[in-house]
N, C-alpha and C positions, 0 to 999 in steps of 0.2 A: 334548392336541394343542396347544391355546395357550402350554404351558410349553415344549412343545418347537420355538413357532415363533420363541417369544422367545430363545431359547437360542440358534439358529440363527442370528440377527438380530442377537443381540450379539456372537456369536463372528465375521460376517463384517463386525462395525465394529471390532474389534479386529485381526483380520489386513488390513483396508486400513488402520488406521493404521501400524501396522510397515511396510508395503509401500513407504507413500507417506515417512514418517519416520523412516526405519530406523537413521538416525545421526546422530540430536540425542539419543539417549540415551545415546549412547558417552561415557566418561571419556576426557579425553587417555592413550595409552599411557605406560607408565615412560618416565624423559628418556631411556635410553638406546635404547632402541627410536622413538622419535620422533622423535629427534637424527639418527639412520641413513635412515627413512622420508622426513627434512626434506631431508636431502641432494644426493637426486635431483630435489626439487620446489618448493624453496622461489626464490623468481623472482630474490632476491639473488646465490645463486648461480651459478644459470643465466646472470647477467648476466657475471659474473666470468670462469666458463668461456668464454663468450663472446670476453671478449675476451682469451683465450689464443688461442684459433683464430683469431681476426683475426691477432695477431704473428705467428703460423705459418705463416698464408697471404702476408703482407706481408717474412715471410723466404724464404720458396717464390720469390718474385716478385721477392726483390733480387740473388735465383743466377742469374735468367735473361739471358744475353747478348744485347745487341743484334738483330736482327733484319737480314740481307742485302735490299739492295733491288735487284727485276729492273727495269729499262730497255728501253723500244726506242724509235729516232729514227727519222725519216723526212727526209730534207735534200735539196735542190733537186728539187721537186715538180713536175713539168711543165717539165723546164730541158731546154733541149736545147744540143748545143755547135754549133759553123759548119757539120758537116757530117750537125747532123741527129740525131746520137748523142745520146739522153739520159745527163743526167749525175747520175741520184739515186743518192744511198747510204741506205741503213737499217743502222741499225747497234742490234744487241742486246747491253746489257750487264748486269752484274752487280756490284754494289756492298756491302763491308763494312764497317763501321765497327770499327776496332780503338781498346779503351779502355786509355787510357795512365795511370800513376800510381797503378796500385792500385785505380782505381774500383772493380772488382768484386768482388774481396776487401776492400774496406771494407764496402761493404755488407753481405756475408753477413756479415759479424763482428758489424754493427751489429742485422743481421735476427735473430742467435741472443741476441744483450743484450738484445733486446725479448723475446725470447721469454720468455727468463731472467726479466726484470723480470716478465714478466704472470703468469706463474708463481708469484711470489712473491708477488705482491699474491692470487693467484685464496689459496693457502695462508694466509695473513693474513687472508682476506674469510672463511675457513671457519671460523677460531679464533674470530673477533668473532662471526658468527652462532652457534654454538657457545655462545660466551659471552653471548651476547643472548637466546639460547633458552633458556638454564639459567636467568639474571632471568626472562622472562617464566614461565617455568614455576615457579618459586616466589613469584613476584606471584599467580600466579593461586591456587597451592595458599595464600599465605597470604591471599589474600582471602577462599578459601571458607572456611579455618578460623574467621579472625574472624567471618564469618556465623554459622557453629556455635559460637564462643564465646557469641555475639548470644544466640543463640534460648536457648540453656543459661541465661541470666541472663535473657532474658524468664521462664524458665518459673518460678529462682528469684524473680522480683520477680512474679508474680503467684499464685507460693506465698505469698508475703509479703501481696499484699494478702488472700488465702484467711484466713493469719494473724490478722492486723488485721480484718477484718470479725466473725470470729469472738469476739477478745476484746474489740468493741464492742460485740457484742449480747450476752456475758455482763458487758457495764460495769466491764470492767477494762482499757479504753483509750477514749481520746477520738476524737469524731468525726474531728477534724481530722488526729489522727495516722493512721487510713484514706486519709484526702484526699492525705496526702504518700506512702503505698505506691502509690494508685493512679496520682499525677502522677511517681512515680519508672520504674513499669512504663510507662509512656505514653511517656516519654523514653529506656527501651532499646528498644521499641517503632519509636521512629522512626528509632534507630540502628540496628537492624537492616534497616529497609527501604534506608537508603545503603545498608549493607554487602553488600546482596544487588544491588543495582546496579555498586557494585565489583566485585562479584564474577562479571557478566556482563561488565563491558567489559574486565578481566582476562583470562577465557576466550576470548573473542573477538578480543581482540589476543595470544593465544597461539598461534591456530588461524589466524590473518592469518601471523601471522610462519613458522608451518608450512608453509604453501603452502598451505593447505587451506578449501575453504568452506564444509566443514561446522562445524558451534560446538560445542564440548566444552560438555559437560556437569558437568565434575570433573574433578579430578584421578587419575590413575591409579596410582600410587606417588608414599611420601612421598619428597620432595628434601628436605625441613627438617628430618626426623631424623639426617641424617647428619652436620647440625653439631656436633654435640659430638664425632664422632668425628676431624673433621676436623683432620692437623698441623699444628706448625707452619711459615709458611712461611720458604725463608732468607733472609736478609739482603741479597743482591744478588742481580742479577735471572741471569741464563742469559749468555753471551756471544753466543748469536746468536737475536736472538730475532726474532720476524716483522717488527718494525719495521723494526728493523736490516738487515735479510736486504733486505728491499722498497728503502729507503734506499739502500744498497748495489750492487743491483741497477740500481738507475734512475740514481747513477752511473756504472754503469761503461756502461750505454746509452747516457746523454748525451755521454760520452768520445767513441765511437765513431762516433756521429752528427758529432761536430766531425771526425772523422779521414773522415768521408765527405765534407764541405761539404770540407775541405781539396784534397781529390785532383779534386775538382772544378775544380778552379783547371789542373789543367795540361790543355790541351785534347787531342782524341782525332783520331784520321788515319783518313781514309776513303779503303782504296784499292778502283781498281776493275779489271775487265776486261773487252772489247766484242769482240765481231766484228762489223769494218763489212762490207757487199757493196755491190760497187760497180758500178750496171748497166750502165754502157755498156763496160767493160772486160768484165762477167762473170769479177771476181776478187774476193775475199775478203781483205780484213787485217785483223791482230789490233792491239787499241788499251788499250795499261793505262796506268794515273793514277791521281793520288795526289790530295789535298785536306786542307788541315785549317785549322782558322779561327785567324786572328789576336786575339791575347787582349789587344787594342789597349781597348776599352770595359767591357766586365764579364770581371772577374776573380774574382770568387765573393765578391767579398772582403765584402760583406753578408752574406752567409749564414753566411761564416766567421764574423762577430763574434755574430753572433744564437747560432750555435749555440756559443762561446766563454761569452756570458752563462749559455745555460741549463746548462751546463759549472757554471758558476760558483753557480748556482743549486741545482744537484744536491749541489754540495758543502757549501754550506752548510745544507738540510735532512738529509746524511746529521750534519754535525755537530750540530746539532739533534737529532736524533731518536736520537743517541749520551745526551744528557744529558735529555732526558726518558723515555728505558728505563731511566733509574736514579733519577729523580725520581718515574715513575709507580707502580715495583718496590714503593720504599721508603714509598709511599703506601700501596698496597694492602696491602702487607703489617702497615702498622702499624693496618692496620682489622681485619685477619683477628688480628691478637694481640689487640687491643682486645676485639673481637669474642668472644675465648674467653671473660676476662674476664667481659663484659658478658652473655653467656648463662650463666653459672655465678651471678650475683650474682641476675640474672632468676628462675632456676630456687628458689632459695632463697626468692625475696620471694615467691613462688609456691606453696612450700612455707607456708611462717608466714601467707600473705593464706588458705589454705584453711583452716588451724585453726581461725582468728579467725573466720572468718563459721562455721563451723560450730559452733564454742561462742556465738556469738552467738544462734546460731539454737534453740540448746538452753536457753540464758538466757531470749530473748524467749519461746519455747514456754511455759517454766514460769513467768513474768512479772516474771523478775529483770532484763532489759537492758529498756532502751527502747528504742524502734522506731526511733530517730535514730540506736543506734550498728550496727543491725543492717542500717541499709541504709548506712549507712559502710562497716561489711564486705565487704559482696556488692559494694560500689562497688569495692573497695582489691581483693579479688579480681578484679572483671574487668580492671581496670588490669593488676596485676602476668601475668595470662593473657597480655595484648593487649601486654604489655613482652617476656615470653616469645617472642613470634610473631615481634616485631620484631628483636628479638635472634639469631634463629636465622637470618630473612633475610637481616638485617646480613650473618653471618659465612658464607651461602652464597653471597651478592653480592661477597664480596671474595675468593672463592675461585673463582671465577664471572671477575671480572678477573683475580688472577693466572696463571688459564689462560689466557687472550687474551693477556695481555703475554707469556708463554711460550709461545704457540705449542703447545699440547697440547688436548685436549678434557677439559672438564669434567666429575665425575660419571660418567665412562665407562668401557669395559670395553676 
């Protein structure tokens, strides 16, 4: 009865903890399922979309025409003439403003260039998140690795001190050479509690960048194996690439904003039409008029120049951002050839660091090496590991930019 209350007891502390923490045990999903799921929720881009629908709505609103204004007068209020006849008129009008110069066709031209621009920038803000989410997700997977490398070379260095204790108390090694296994495991020891720290603020700035508040736990698929297999990339970059396209775009908007501050300059004619009644006749006449202001004090001509500068302004980052897509291209790309390079030379030193401590290991057992060069080994191993790691990030971090300067997603299907 007691084993079955304990039973009972423990199974309903283990389903309220799932209940209560049901997805702090979750790994991140593969990038490419994350990447899709970040899409809809990550606040960057929500921000972006945003302000496409603002252009949209502020193009909506530069189609709409003027507005007619209704009138009514009331004129000589209590007048009477000499024999007594009041002489009020009321008179009810109606007034249009007609725009002269193009206004309203500048504006929608200039309403659809904004759109255009935001458009272009929302498409650039997806490639950069894209590509900010492919780093954070191999930050986080190689953090967790080097913690697993960690622990893998704690277990080696306190195999080692197991070692060394042993062939102390058979007197075929000195105290003090114990003393350096155990102050060697005490020092990957404390390396691995950073790297287990890394490897939460890694996670947790992966699961920020997600949209998400819940904290991964791990990784869900590797992203770092796929560097070896990854091409190479070409020599210059795309001819339209998201810089350029955004560049481009807020050109040709600024254009059009000038061509709108322009048409502003010639002023607009308000005409109207009334019908007056006039009481003491009890007759009706009809009264139309024109209006339109004197461009004798403001002629736009401030706004013209303001918007002339950022004219001028536009052109010179679309020039700009012409010679840093071939400046950036030819960066990243000479990282990711590097990068081949450098994880091929890694994998090697990785190769020959695992022999050496393993004959080492087989030397000290039998009492042929000494303990100094046998944690030289297992040192030169975890190095050439943790060069490995580094290497594979490298070259998925440059393939990781190359998608952002191009405009494609990274690692995706």
């Amino acid at each position: 009865m007691l084993k079955r209350q304990r039973w009972f007891a423990a199974s309903a502390i283990v389903l309220v903890a799932c209940i209560v923490h049901p997805a702090f045990a979750d790994p991140a999903p593969p990038f490419p399922l994350l990447l899709r799921e970040a899409m809809t929720s990550a606040p960057r881009l929500a921000q972006s979309a945003a302000d496409v629908r603002v252009a949209q709505g502020m193009a909506e609103q530069a189609a709409a025409r003027p507005n007619p204004t209704l009138g009514f007068e009331a004129e000589n209020l209590a007048v009477h003439d000499n024999t007594g006849v009041a002489v009020r008129q009321d008179t009810l009008s109606i007034s249009q403003p007609l725009e002269l110069g193009g206004k309203r066709s500048a504006r929608v031209a200039a309403g659809r260039a904004d759109i255009d621009a935001a458009q272009a920038r929302l498409k650039q803000s997806q490639a950069a998140f894209a590509a900010d989410l492919a780093i954070a997700y191999a930050t986080a997977e190689t953090a967790t690795r080097k913690a697993d490398l960690l622990r893998e070379d704690l277990g080696r260095a306190q195999e080692d001190v197991r070692v060394a204790d042993a062939l102390v108390k058979a007197g075929r090694e000195a105290d003090g050479r114990a003393g350096q296994a155990r102050a060697a495991a005490s020092g990957t020891e404390a390396d691995l509690q950073a790297a287990e720290a890394d490897q939460a603020e890694a996670l947790s700035r992966l699961s920020s960048l997600a949209g998400t508040s819940v904290a991964f736990t791990g990784i869900g698929r590797s992203l770092l194996d796929v560097a070896q297999a990854l091409p190479n990339p070409a020599p210059e970059p795309p001819q339209d690439t998201p810089a350029l396209i955004v560049a481009r775009a807020e050109r040709e908007a600024a254009s059009r904003r000038t061509d709108v501050e322009r048409s502003r300059a010639m002023p607009d004619i308000t005409v109207s039409l009334a019908a007056r009644r006039y009481e003491g006749v009890g007759g009706t006449g009809i009264v139309a008029g024109a209006s339109v202001p004197l461009p004798l004090f403001d002629r736009n001509r401030g706004a013209v120049a303001a918007a002339n500068g950022q004219l001028a302004s536009a052109d010179a980052k679309l020039r700009a951002a012409e010679l840093d897509a071939q400046a950036d291209w030819r960066a990243a790309a000479s990282q990711a050839r590097a990068g081949q390079g450098r994880l091929k030379a890694a994998l090697e030193a990785q190769r020959v660091s695992d022999d050496s401590y393993r004959l080492n290991l087989i030397g000290y057992d039998a009492g042929r090496t000494p303990l100094i060069e046998l944690l030289a080994a297992r040192r030169a191993l975890t190095e050439a590991q943790t060069r490995v790691l580094e290497a594979r990030f490298a070259r998925v971090r440059a393939e990781a930019t190359l998608a952002r300067l191009a405009g494609r997603i990274p690692f995706g299907d």
